[in-house]
FIMITI-921463 format. One record per residue: residue in three letters; x, y, z of N, C-alpha, C in turn; residue number from 1. Coordinates in steps of 0.02 Angstrom, whole numbers, plus 50000, padded with zeros to 5 digits. Layout:
REM FIMITI-921463
Ala  X  Y  Z  X  Y  Z  X  Y  Z  NUM
...
This chain:
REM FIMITI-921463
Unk  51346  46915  52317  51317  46927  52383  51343  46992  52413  1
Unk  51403  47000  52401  51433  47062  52435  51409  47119  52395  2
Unk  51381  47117  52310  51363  47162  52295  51307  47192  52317  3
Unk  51260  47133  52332  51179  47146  52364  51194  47184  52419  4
Unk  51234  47182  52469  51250  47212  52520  51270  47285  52517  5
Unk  51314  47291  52477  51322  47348  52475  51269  47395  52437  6
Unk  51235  47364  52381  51177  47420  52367  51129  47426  52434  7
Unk  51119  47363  52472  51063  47383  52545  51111  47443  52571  8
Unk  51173  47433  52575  51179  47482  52629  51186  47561  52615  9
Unk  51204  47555  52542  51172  47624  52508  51127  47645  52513  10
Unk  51075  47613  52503  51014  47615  52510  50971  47673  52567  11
Unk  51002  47624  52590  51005  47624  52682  51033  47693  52725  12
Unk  51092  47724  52671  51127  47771  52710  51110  47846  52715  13
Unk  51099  47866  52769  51066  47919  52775  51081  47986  52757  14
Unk  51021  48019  52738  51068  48100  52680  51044  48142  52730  15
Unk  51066  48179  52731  51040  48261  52792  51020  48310  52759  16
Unk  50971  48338  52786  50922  48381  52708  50936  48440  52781  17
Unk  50938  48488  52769  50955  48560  52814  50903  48622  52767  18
Unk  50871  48638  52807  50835  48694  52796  50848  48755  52838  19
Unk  50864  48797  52810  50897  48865  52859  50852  48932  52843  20
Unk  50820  48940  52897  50780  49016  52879  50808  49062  52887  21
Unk  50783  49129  52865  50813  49175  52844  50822  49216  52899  22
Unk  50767  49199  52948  50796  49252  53015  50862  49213  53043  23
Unk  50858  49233  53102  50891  49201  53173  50881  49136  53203  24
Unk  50832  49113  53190  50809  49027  53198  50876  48985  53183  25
Unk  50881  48940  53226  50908  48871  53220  50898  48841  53151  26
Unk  50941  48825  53130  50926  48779  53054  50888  48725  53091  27
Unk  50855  48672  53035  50824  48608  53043  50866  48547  52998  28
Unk  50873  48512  53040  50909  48442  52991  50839  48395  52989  29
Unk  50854  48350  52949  50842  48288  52917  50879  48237  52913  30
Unk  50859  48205  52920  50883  48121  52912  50865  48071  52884  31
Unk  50855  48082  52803  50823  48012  52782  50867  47984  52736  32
Unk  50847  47916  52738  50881  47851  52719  50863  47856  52620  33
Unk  50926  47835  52576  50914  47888  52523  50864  47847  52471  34
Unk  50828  47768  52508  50804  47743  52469  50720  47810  52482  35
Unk  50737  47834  52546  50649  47862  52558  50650  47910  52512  36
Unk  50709  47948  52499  50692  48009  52431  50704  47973  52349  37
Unk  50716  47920  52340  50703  47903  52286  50630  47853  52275  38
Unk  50584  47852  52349  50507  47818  52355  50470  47886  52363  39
Unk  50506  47927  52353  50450  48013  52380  50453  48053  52317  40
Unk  50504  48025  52263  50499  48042  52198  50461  47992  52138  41
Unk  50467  47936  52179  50403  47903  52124  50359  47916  52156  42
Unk  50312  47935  52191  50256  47946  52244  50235  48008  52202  43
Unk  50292  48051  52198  50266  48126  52167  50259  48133  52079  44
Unk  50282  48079  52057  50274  48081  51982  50209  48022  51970  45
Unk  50194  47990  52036  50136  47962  52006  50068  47977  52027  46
Unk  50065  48030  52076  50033  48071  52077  50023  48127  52028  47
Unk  50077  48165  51990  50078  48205  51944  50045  48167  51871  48
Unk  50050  48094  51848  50024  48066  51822  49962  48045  51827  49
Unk  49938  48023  51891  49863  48054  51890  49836  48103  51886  50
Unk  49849  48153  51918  49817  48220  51888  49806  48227  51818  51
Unk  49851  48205  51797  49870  48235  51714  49814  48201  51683  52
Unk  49806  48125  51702  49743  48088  51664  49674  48105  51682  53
Unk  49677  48135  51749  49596  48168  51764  49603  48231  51712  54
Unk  49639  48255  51708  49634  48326  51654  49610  48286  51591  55
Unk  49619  48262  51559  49636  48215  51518  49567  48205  51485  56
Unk  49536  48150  51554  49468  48153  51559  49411  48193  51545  57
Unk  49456  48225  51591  49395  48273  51614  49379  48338  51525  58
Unk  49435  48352  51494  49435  48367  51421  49372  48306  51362  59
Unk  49378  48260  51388  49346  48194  51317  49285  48213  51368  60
Unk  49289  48236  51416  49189  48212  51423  49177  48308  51410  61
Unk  49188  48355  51424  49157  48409  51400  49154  48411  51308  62
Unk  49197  48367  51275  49186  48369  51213  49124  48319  51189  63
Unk  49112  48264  51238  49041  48216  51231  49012  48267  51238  64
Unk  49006  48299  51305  48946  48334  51311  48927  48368  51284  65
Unk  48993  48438  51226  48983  48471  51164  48942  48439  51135  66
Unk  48953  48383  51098  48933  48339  51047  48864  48320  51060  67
Unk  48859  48287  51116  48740  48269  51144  48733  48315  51139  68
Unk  48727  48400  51164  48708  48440  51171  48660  48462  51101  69
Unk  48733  48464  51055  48730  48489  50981  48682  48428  50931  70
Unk  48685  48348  50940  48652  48334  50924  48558  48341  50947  71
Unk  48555  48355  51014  48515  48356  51036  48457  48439  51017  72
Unk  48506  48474  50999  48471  48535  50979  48458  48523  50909  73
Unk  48482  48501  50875  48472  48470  50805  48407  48416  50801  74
Unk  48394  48365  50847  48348  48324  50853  48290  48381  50845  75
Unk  48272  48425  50917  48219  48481  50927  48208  48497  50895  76
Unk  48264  48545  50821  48249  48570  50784  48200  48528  50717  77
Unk  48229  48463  50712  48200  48431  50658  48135  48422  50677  78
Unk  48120  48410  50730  48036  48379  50762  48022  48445  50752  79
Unk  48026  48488  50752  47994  48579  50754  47988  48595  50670  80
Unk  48035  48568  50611  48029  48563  50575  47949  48521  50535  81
Unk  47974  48467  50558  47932  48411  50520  47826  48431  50550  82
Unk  47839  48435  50631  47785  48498  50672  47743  48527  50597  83
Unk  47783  48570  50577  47773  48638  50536  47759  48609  50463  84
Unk  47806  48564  50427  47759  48549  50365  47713  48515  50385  85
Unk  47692  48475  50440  47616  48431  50431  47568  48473  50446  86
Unk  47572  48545  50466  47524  48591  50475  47508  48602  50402  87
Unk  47578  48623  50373  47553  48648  50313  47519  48603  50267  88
Unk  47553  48545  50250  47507  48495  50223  47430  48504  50221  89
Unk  47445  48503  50298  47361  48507  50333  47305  48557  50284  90
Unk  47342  48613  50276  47307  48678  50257  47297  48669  50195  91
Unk  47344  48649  50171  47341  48652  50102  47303  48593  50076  92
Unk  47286  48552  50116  47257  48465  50101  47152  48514  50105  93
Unk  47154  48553  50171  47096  48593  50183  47085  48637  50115  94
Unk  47117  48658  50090  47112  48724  50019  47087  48670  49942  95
Unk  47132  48636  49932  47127  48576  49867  47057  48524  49892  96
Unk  47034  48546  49933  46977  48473  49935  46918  48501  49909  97
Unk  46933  48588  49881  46863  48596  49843  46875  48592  49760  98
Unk  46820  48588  49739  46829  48565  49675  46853  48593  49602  99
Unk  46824  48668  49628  46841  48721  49591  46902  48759  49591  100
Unk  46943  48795  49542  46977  48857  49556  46937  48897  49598  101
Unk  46858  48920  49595  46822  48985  49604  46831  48971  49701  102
Unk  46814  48912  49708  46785  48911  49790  46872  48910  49815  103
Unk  46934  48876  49796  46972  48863  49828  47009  48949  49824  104
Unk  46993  48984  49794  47016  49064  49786  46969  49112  49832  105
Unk  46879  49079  49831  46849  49104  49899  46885  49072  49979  106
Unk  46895  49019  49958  46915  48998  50029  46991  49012  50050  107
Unk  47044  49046  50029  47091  49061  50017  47094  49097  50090  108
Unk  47069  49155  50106  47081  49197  50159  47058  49167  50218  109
Unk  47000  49114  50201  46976  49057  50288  47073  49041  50302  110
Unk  47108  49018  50248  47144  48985  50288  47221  49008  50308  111
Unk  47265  49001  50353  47301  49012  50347  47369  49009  50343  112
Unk  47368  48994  50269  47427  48993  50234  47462  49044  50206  113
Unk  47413  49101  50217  47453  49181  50194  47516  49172  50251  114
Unk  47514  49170  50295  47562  49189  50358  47614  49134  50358  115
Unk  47627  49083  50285  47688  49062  50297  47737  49088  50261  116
Unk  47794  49090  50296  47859  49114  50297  47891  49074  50234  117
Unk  47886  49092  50185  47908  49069  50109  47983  49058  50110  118
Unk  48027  49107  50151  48092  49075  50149  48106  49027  50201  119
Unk  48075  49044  50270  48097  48982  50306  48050  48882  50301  120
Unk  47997  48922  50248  47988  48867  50241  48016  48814  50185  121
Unk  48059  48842  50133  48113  48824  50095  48159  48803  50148  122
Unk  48179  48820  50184  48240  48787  50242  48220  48752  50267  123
Unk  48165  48756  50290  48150  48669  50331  48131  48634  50282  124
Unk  48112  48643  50224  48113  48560  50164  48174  48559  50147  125
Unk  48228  48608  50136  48301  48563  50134  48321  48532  50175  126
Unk  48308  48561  50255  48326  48523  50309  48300  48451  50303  127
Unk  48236  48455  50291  48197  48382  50286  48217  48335  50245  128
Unk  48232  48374  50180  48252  48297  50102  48318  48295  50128  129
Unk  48357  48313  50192  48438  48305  50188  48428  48265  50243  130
Unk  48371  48251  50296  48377  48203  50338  48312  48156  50342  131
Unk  48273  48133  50287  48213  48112  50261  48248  48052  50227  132
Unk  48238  47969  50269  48269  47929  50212  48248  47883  50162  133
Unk  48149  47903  50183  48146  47906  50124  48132  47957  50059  134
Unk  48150  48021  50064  48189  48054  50019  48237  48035  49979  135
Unk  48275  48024  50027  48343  47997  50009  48342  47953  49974  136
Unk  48302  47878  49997  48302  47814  49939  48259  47822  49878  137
Unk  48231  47893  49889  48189  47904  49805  48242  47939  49768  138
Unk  48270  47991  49792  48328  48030  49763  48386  47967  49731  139
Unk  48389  47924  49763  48447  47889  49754  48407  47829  49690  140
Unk  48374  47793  49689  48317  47785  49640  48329  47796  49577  141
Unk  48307  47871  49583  48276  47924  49524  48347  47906  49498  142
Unk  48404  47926  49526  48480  47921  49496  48529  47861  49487  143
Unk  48469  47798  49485  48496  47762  49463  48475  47734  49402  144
Unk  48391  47762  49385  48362  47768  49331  48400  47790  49269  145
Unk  48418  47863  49310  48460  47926  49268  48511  47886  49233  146
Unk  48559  47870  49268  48613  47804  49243  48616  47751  49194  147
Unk  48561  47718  49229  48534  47664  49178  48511  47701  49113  148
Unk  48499  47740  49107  48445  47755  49044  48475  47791  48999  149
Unk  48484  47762  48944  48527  47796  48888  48515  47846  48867  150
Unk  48558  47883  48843  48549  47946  48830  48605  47992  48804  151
Unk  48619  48018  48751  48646  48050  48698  48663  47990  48628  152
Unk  48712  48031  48594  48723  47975  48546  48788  47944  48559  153
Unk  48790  47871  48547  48849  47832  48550  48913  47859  48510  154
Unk  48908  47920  48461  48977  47942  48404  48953  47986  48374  155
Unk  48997  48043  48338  48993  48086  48305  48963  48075  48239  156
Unk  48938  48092  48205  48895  48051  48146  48850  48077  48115  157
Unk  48818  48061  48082  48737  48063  48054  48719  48029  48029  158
Unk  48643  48019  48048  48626  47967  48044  48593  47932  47963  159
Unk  48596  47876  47941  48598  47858  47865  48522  47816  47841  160
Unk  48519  47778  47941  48464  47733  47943  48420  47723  47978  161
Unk  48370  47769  47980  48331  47762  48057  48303  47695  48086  162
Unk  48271  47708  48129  48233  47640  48148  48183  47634  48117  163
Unk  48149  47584  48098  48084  47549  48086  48076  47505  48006  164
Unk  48051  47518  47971  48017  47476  47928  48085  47516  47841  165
Unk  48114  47468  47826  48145  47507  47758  48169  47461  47702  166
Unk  48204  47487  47640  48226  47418  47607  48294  47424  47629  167
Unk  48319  47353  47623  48379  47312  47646  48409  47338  47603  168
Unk  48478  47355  47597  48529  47374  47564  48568  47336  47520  169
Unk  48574  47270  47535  48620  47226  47537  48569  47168  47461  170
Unk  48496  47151  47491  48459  47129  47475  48389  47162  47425  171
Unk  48377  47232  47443  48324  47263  47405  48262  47249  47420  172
Unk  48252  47181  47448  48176  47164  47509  48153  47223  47568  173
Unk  48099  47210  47588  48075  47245  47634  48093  47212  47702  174
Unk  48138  47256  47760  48126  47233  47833  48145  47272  47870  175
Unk  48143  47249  47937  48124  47284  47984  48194  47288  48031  176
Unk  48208  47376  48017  48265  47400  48054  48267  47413  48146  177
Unk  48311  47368  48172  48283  47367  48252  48332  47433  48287  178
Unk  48373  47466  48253  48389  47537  48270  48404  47594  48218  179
Unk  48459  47609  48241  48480  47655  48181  48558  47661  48172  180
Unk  48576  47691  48095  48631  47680  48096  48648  47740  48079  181
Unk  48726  47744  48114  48748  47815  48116  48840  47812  48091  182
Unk  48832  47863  48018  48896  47848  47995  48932  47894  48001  183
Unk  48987  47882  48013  49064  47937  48003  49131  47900  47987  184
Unk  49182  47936  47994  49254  47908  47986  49278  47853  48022  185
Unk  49300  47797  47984  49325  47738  48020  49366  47763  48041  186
Unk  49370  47732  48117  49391  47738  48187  49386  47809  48229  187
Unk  49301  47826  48210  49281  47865  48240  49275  47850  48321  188
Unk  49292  47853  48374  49277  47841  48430  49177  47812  48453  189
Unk  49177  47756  48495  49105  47745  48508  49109  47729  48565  190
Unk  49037  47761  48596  49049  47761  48676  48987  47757  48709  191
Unk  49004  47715  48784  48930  47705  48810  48882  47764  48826  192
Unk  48825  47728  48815  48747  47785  48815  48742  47812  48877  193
Unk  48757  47746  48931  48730  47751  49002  48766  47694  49039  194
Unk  48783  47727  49107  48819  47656  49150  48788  47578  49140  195
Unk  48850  47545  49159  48829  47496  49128  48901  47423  49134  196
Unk  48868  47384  49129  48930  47322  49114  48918  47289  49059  197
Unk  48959  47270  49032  48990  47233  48964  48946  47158  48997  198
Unk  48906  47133  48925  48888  47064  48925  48910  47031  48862  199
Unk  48924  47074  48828  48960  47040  48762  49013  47068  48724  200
Unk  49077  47063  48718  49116  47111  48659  49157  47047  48630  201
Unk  49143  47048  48558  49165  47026  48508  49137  47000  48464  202
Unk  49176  46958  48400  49140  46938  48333  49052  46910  48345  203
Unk  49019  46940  48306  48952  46904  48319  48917  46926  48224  204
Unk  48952  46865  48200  48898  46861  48129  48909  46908  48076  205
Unk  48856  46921  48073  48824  46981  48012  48841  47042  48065  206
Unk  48815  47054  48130  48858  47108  48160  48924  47129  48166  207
Unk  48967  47094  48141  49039  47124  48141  49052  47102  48228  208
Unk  49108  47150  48227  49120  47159  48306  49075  47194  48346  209
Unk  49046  47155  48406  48997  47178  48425  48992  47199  48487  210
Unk  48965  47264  48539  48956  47262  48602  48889  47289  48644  211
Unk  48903  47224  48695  48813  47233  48708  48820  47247  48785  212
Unk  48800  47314  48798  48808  47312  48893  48735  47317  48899  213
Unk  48752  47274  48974  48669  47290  49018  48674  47345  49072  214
Unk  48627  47384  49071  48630  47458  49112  48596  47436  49183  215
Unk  48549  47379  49176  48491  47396  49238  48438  47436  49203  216
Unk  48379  47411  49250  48317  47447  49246  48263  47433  49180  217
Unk  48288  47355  49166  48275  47337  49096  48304  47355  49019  218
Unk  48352  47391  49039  48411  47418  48971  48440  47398  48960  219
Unk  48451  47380  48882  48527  47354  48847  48526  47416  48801  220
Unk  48594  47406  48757  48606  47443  48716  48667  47391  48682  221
Unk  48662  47413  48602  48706  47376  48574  48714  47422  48511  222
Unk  48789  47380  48499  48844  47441  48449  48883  47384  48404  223
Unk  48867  47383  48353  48890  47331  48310  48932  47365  48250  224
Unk  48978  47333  48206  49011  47315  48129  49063  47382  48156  225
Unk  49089  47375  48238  49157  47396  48256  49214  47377  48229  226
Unk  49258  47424  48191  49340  47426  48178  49360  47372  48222  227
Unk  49372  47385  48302  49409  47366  48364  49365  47389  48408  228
Unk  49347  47321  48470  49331  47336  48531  49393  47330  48585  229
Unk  49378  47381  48620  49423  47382  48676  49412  47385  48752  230
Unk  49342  47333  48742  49321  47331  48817  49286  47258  48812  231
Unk  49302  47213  48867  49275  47157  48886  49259  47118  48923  232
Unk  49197  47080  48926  49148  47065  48963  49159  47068  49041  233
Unk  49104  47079  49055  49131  47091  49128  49161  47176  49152  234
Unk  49177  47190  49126  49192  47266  49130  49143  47312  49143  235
Unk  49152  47333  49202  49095  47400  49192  49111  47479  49160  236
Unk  49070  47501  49136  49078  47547  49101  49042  47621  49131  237
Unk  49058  47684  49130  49005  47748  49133  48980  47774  49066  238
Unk  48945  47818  49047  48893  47853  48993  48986  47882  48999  239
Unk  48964  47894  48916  49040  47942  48878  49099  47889  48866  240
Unk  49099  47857  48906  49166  47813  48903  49180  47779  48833  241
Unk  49227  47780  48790  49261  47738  48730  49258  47677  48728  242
Unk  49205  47621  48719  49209  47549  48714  49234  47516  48635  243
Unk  49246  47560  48588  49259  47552  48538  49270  47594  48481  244
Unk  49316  47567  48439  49313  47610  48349  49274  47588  48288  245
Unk  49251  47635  48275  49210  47632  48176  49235  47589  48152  246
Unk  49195  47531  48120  49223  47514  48064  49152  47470  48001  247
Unk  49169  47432  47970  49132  47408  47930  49117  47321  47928  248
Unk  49129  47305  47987  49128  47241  47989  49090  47195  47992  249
Unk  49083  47119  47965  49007  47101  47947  48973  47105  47910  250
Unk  48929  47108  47905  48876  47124  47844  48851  47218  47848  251
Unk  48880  47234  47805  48890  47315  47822  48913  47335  47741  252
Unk  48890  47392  47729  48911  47410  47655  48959  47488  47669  253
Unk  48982  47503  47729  49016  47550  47731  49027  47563  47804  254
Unk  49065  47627  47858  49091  47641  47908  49027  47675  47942  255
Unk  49023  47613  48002  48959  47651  48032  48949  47618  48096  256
Unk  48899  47640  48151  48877  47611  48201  48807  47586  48191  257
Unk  48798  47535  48200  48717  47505  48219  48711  47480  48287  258
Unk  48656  47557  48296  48657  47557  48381  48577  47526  48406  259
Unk  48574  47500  48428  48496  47477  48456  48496  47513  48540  260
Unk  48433  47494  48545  48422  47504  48637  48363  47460  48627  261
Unk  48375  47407  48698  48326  47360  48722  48303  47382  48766  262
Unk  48241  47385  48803  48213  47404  48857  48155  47336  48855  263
Unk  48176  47294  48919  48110  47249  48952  48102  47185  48886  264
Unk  48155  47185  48865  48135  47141  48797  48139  47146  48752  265
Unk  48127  47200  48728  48112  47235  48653  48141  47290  48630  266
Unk  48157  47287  48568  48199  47344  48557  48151  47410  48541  267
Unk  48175  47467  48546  48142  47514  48564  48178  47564  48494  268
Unk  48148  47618  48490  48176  47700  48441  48215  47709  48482  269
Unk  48292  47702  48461  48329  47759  48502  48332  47840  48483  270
Unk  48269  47864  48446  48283  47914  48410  48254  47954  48494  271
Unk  48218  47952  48523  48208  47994  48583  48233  47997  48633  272
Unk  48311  47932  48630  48364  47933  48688  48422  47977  48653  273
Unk  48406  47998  48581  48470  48031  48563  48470  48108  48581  274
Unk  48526  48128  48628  48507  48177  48634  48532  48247  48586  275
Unk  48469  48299  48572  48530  48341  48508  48580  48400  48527  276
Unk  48600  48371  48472  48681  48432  48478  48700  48486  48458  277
Unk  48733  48533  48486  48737  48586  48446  48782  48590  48395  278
């Protein structure tokens, strides 16, 4: 209790603030109690703390307003864009509706398409396929086709057995080869055609060790009478990647790959997915 007291009366006790000018004037006293200059210094730092947050403010909204501004001139520009190819369309839809080379070369000067700007009209179709979505979901599409779809050869090699109709090796009968086979040095490296995930790796039969990925887009591809696979099921794979080594396994009379490609069901020539090498 006596301590409470004595901080009130600290509190409480009055400081003399003296201001003396520089002429001849009387100084000025003061008299305040020393809790009022320690309530006139939070007063002034929380005032200084507001200010500071209107600055603050007032910084995040000229950078919004940077920002609408800039998108907003960007909007204009695209509508001024898109404006300009449906003209051209237009013109050019007017030139092709005759039947001939002869009339669409007479009608050439009716229209006008001499007076477009060949480079800026290259800039507004990049502008357009870069903010066009459906551009974009055809572009993106086309490259997943690209992916899916096999293409070079699975290993270094040459090839011993093409696809289609030949005699059996093993047997000396006539049948029917569903790819081709491509030989080199056991534990030549073998690798996927085209992206893709693993639906099968291992022993399968007369195929040896076997691996079968599905790409999408109706594609398989398969790589059989492997040394060693080193990728399994479930795994996704990219085009180039190492799913396996050469070997002779199975029903096989020497070191080789027997590569197929399925498309929609059926196995297909991979002789026009192989691509050549130098």
């Amino acid at each position: 209790m006596q301590r409470v007291k004595r901080l009130v009366k600290k509190a409480f006790t009055p400081i003399t603030i003296m201001f003396i000018p520089h002429s001849d004037g009387r100084p000025v006293r003061f008299r305040i109690p020393s809790i009022g200059i320690l309530l006139m210094v939070v007063l002034w730092l929380t005032g200084m703390a507001y200010v500071f947050s209107i600055g603050v403010n007032t910084v995040e909204y000229n950078k919004m307003k940077s920002k609408l501004n800039y998108y907003s001139s960007q909007f204009v520009e695209m509508r001024s864009t898109m404006d300009t190819l449906r003209e051209t369309e237009n013109e050019f839809a007017k030139l092709f509706k005759y039947k001939s080379k002869g009339k669409i070369l007479e009608n050439l000067d009716a229209s006008d398409t001499g007076s477009l700007d060949l480079r800026e009209l290259k800039r507004q179709i990049k502008i357009t396929m870069e903010t066009s979505g459906d551009i974009k979901d055809y572009l993106s599409k086309q490259r997943d086709i690209y992916l899916a779809t096999p293409n070079g050869w699975p290993t270094d090699g040459h090839i011993t057995s093409p696809y289609g109709w030949r005699v059996d090796p093993m047997t000396g009968g006539r049948e029917f080869h569903g790819g081709v086979d491509i030989a080199a040095e056991p534990g030549e490296p073998v690798r996927a055609t085209a992206d893709g995930i693993v639906s099968f790796a291992g022993w399968s039969g007369n195929n040896g060790n076997l691996v079968v990925i599905e790409h999408g887009m109706g594609f398989q591809t398969f790589y059989a009478h492997n040394r060693k696979v080193i990728v399994k099921v479930g795994q996704k794979v990219k085009r180039g990647q190492i799913i396996s080594y050469m070997g002779s396994t199975g029903r096989s009379t020497g070191p080789h790959v027997h590569y197929e490609i399925w498309h929609d069901g059926r196995s297909v020539n991979p002789a026009k997915y192989l691509k050549a090498r130098s």
